[in-house]
N, C-alpha and C positions, 0 to 999 in steps of 0.2 A: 852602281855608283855613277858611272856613265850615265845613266838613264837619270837621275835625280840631277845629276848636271844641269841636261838638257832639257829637263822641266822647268828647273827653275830659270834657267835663261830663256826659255817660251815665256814665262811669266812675266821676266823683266824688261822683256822685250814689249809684250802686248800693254805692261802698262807706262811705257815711254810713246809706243804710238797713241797710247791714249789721252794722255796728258797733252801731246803738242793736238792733236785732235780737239781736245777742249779749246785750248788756251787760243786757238786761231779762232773758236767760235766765240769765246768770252771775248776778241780783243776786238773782231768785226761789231758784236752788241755794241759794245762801247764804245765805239768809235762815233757810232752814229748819235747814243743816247747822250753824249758827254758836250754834245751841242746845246741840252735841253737842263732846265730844273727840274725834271719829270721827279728821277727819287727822293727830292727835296720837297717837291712838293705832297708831295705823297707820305713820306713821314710829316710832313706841319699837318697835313686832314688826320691822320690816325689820332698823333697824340691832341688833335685839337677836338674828335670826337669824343674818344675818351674822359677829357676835362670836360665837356660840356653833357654826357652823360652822368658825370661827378658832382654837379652843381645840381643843388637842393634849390635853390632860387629860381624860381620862374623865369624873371624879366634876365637874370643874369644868365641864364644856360640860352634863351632868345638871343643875345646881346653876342654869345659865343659862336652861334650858330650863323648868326650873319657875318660877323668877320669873320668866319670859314669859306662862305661863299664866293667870295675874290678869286680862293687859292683854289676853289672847285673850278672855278669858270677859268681861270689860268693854268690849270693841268686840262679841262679840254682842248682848248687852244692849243697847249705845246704838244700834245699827245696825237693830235690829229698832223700835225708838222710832224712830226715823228713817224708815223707809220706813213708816211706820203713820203717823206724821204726815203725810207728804208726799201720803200717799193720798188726804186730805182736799183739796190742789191741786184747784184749776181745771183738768178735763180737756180744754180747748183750750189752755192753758198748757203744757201735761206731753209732747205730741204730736214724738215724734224721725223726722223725716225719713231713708229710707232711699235718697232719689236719689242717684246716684252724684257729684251735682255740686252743691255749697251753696248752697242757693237759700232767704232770706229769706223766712219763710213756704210754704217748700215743702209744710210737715205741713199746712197747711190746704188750698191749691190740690192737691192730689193725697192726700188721706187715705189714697187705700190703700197707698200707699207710705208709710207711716209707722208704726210703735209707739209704745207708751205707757210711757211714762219710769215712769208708779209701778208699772207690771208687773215694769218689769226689776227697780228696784232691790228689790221683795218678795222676786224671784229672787234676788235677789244676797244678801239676808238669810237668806234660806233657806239658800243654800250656806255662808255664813260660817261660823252657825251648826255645819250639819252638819259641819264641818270643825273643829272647836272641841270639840261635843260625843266624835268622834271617839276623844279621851285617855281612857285609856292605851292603848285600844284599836291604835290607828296608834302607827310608830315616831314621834317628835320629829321626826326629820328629814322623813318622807312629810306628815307634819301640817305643818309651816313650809311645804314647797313646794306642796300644795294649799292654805294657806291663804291663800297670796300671789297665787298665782294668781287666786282669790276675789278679792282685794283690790285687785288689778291690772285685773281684765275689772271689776269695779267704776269704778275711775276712768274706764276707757275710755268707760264708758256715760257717765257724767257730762261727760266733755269732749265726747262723740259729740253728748249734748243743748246743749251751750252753744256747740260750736264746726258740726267734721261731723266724720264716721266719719275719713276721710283724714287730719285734721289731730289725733285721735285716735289713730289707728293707726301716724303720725308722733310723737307725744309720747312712746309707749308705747317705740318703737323709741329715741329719744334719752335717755329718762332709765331705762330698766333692760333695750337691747337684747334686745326680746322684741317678737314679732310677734304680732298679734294673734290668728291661728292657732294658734299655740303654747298660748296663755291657753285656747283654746276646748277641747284638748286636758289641758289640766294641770289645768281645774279639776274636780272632782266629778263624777261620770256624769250624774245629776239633775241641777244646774246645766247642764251643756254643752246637754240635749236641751229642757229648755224655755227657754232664754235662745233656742238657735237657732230653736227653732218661732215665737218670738214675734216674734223681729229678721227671721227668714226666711232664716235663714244659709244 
């Protein structure tokens, strides 16, 4: 009995430190992101993709796709402000564990198994961008789904730092049935090869 005690107070224990564990990295994200429109913008390109996908009319899915472009060119902009501010973070703060198991300060007890959150997301800025810049150059349609992609392997990084990779690459799969694989694939040549050199993909 004793022993089933002190299991289960091991238990309640480990996930009280993991909880304030999170919740310091979810409020550092936010802190910086809540300066920006970043998710606002990003939810108006998805569901403005989608509608403009949905339209049977030519000139009118055209018509959808240029007033999309604003809120492209305006999530580059805030996104590059973004990752330049973030850069300025506490680099023992920023530190993403790559253990395959969530472990509470894993980034410090085992540093080489871990990357730096302001690498990625400057990656992630870079690729936005170049996916952006892209018009007219790319059809509408190849620009939407590279630049979702971007914007997708973007969240992943963000939840990968506040929560872990798995509970990441589960979100990913529940709210827009895509694998995390897939994203490493969909996004940009440049983006794919230094996000994986940095992560260790």
């Amino acid at each position: 009995m004793d022993y089933l005690i002190f299991v289960a107070a091991m238990v309640v224990g480990l996930s009280v430190v993991r909880l304030t564990y999170e919740r310091r990295r979810i409020a550092l994200l936010a802190a910086f992101l809540g300066r920006y429109q970043i998710e606002k913008l990003m939810a108006t390109l998805s569901d403005g993709y989608m509608r403009a996908l949905g339209e049977s009319d030519p000139q009118r899915q055209q018509q959808v796709w240029e007033f999309l472009h604003a809120s492209e060119t305006r999530l580059c902009t805030e996104f590059g402000q973004f990752a330049a501010a973030i850069a300025k973070a506490d680099a023992a703060e920023t530190r993403v564990s790559t253990l395959p198991v969530a472990l509470p300060w894993g980034d410090r007890l085992f540093p080489q198994a871990s990357f730096d959150l302001r690498q990625a997301l400057a990656i992630h800025a870079r690729g936005i961008c170049a996916a952006v810049s892209d018009y007219p150059q790319e059809s509408a349609k190849d620009r939407a789904y590279r630049l979702s992609a971007e914007m997708f392997l973007m969240q992943h990084t963000c939840h990968w730092y506040c929560k872990s990779k798995a509970v990441a690459s589960a979100r990913m799969m529940v709210r827009h049935k895509t694998q995390y694989a897939q994203l490493l694939k969909a996004v940009g040549a440049q983006t794919a090869r230094d996000y994986q050199a940095l992560v260790g993909a």
